[in-house]
N, C-alpha and C positions, 0 to 999 in steps of 0.2 A: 504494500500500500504506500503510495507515492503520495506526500502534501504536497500543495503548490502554495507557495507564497512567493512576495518580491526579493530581490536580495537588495543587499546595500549598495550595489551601485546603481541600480533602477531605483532604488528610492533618491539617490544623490543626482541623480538624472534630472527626474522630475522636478527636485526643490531647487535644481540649475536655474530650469527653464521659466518655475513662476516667478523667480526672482529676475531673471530678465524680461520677464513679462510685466511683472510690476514697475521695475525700475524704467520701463520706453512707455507705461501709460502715466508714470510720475512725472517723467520730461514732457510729454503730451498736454498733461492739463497744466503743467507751470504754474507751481501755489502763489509763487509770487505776484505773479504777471492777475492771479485772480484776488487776491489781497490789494493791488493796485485798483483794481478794475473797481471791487467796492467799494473803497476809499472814494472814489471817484464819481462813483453812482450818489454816494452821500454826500459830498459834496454840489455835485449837481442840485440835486433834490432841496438844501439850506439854500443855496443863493438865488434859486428861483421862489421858492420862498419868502426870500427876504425881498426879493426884485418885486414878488408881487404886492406884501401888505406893504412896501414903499409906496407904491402906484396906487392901492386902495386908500393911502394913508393921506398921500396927494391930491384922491377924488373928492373927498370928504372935506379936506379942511384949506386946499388950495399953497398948501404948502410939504415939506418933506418933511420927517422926523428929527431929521438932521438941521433944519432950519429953527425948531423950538428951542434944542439941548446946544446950539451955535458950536456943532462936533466938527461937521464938514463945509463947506465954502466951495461955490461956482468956481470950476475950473479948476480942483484940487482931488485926487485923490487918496486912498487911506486901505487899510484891512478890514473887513467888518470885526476882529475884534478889537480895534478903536473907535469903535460905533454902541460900547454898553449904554450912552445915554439914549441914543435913538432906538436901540432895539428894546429900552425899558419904556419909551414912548410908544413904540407901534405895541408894546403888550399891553401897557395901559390901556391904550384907544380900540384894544379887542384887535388888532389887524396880527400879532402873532399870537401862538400859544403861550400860555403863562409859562411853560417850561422850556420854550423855543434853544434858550445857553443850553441846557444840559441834552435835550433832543439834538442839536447838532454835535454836542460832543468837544465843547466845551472850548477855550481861548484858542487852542493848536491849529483845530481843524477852522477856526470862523480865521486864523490868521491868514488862511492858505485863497480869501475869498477879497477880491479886491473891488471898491465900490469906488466911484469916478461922477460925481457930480458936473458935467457942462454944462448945468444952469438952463434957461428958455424950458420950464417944462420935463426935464430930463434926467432919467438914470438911470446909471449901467454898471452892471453886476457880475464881472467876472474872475473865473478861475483857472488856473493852468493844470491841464489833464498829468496821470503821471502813467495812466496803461496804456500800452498800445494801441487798446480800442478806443478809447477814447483822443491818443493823438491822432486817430486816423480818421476817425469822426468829421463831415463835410462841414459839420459848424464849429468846428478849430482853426477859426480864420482870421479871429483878431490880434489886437499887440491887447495890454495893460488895462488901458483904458478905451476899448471896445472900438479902435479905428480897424478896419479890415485889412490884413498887410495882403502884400503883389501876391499875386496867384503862387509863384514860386518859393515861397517862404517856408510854406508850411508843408512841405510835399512827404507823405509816407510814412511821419508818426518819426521824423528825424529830428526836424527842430524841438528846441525846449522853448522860443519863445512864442508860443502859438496858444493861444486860449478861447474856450468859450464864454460865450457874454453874452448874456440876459440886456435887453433895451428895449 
């Protein structure tokens, strides 16, 4: 009576090949490259946010948040987290959540989000991508403060000065 079972090199075989199996779908999905990606998503999500109860904040009272708490000035721009007096204004006046700092995730991430007052009516809220997908995104086309740079600038997720903006 003959048992069959594996030997040890057929067992050393297989635990080869899940290992490089696992190791070219760990290069595949690139944690990094998807740890940028959310960061980025979340970011996204705050400055449009903030881009909007600006604008609702402006509908209402004919002026910015920024014009009450005298944070930012026509023609100058800043990080939203140098904007705590304006963003405790649009909470007061209901245009953000009362928790808006800690839902974005608090000084780091509102630093990474840059706001650009030009004055006549206007503002613009942007931020610089750090994922791939997102440098390569057809609305990575501005500089800083939301002018649109030459068609060639921003080509293929190469440049670092390339951002999207809310306006």
């Amino acid at each position: 009576m003959k048992k069959s079972a594996f030997t040890l090199i057929e067992l050393l075989i297989v635990i080869a090949l899940l290992g490089a199996l696992a190791v070219g779908l760990l290069a595949a999905v690139d944690p990094f490259e998807q740890l940028k990606k959310g960061r980025d998503t979340s970011t996204r999500n705050t400055a449009a946010e903030f881009f909007n109860a600006a604008i609702r904040y402006y509908a209402q009272r004919s002026r910015f948040p920024w014009d009450v708490v005298n944070e930012l000035t026509t023609g100058n721009a800043t990080t939203l987290a140098n904007l705590s007096g304006s963003i405790s204004e649009a909470i007061a006046a209901g245009e953000l959540k009362a928790d808006f700092y800690n839902l974005a995730g608090g000084s780091s991430n509102l630093a990474r989000i840059n706001v650009y007052y030009p004055g006549s009516e206007q503002a613009i809220v942007c931020f610089q991508p750090e994922s791939k997908a997102f440098r390569n995104d057809k609305n990575t086309i501005y500089n800083s403060t939301g002018s649109q740079q030459a068609t060639n600038v921003c080509p293929n997720a190469t440049s670092t000065s390339c951002y999207i903006c809310f306006k």
